[in-house]
N, C-alpha and C positions, 0 to 999 in steps of 0.2 A: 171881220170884214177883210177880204183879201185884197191888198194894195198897191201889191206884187205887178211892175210894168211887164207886160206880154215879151215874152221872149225878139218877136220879130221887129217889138219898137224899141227895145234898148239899146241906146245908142253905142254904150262901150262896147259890148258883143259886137254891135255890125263892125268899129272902128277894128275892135282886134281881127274880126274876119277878114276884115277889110288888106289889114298887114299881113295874113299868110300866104304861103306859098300855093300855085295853082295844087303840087303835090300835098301839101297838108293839107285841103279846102278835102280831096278827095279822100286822105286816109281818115280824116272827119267823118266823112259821108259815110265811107264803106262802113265805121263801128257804129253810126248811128242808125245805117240801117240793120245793122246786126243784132243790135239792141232792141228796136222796134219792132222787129221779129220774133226774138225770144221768146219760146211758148210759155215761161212762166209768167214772164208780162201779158200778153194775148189772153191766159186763161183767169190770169189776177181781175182784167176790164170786164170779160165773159162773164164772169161767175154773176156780176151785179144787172145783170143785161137780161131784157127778153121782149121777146115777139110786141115790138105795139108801141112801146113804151117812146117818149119823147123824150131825147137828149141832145145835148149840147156839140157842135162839132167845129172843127177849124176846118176853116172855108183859104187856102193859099192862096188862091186869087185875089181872094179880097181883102186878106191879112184880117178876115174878122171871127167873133165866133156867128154860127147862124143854129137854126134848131131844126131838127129831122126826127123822124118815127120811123124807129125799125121793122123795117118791112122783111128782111133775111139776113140770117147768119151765118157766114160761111169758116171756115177753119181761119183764115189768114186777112179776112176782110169783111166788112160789112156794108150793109146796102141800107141807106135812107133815105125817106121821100120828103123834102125839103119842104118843111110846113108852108114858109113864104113865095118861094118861084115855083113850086111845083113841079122838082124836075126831084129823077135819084141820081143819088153817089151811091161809086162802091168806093168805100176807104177801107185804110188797116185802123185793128183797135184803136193805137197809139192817136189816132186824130180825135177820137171820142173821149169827152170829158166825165170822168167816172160821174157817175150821180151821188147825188148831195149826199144824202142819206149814209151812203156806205163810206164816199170820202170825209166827210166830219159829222158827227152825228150831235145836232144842237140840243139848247135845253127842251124844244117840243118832242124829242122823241123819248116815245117810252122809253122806261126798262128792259132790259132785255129779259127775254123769258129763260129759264136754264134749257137749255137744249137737249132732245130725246136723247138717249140712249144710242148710238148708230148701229145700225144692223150690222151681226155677224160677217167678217168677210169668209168669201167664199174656200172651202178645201177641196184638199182630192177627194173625200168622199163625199161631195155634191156632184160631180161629174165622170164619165163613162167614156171608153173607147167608142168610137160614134157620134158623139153626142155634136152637134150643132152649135159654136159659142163666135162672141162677138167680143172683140179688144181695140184699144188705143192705143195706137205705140204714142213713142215718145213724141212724135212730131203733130200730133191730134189727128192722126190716122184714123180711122176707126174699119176696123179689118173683121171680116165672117168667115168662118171656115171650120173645119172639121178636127174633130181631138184622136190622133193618129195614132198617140203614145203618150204614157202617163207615167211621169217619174213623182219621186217623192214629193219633191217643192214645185215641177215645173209641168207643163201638158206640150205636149209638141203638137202642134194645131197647121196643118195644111189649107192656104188659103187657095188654093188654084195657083197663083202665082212663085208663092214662095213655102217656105215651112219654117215656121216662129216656133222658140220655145218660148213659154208665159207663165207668169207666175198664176196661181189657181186665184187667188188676189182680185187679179185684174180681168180675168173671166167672166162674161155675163153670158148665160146662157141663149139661145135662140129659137123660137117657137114657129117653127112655118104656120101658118092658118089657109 
């Protein structure tokens, strides 16, 4: 059982907040939102997340948690439809409370199964000069465009915009219909 006081009602925290500097209160803010940003935090929440599901979220107005059903996912925030007042939020991950299951797993949950084998990652010799492919940069871009030039480890991929080189890795290919 978690027994742990919520951050916004601990009283030493506000007291300390309370003693720093209007500058410090900001160089606070600026790393915590740099944090809550960070795409490996963002895809750590994501990975456990999907279309539907009801989870738990911090509501700042009202310093409480309340419960919403993800209706969309977007790269940098999410969108839920507030099972109680019936209105949506878009928030960033960092307000969503991972779910249970993935954050502690109790004694109801099974065993875990051993997991597949993972498919093969992609090489140079799955794709071609021409070829139509789809990537993610770092920042959860997900970028389409054409494979220009083909070095050993890398594809030079022309997206209209710009020209990425990519690892064959990170490659998925793309099927117009």
């Amino acid at each position: 059982m978690n027994t742990r006081t919520p951050p916004m009602q601990d009283a030493t925290l506000i007291d300390a907040l309370n003693q720093a500097t209007s500058l410090e209160l900001y160089q606070l803010s600026a790393l915590v939102e740099r944090l809550m940003t960070d795409p490996r935090r963002i895809v750590a929440v994501r990975r456990d997340l999907h279309l539907g599901q009801v989870v738990r979220f911090y509501d700042g107005r009202r310093d409480t948690m309340r419960e919403g059903r993800i209706i969309e996912m977007r790269d940098a925030q999410v969108t839920l439809h507030d099972t109680q007042q019936r209105v949506h939020w878009k928030l960033p991950y960092a307000a969503i409370e991972p779910p249970q299951s993935a954050a502690q797993p109790g004694p109801a949950t099974p065993p875990a199964q051993p997991t597949p084998p993972a498919a093969p990652r992609p090489t140079r010799a799955d794709f071609a000069r021409g070829d139509k492919v789809s990537f993610t940069d770092r920042h959860l871009q997900t970028h389409v465009g054409v494979i220009t030039r083909s070095n050993p480890k890398t594809a030079t991929i022309d997206t209209g915009e710009a020209s990425w080189s990519v690892s064959y890795g990170h490659l998925r290919r793309v099927i117009d219909i």
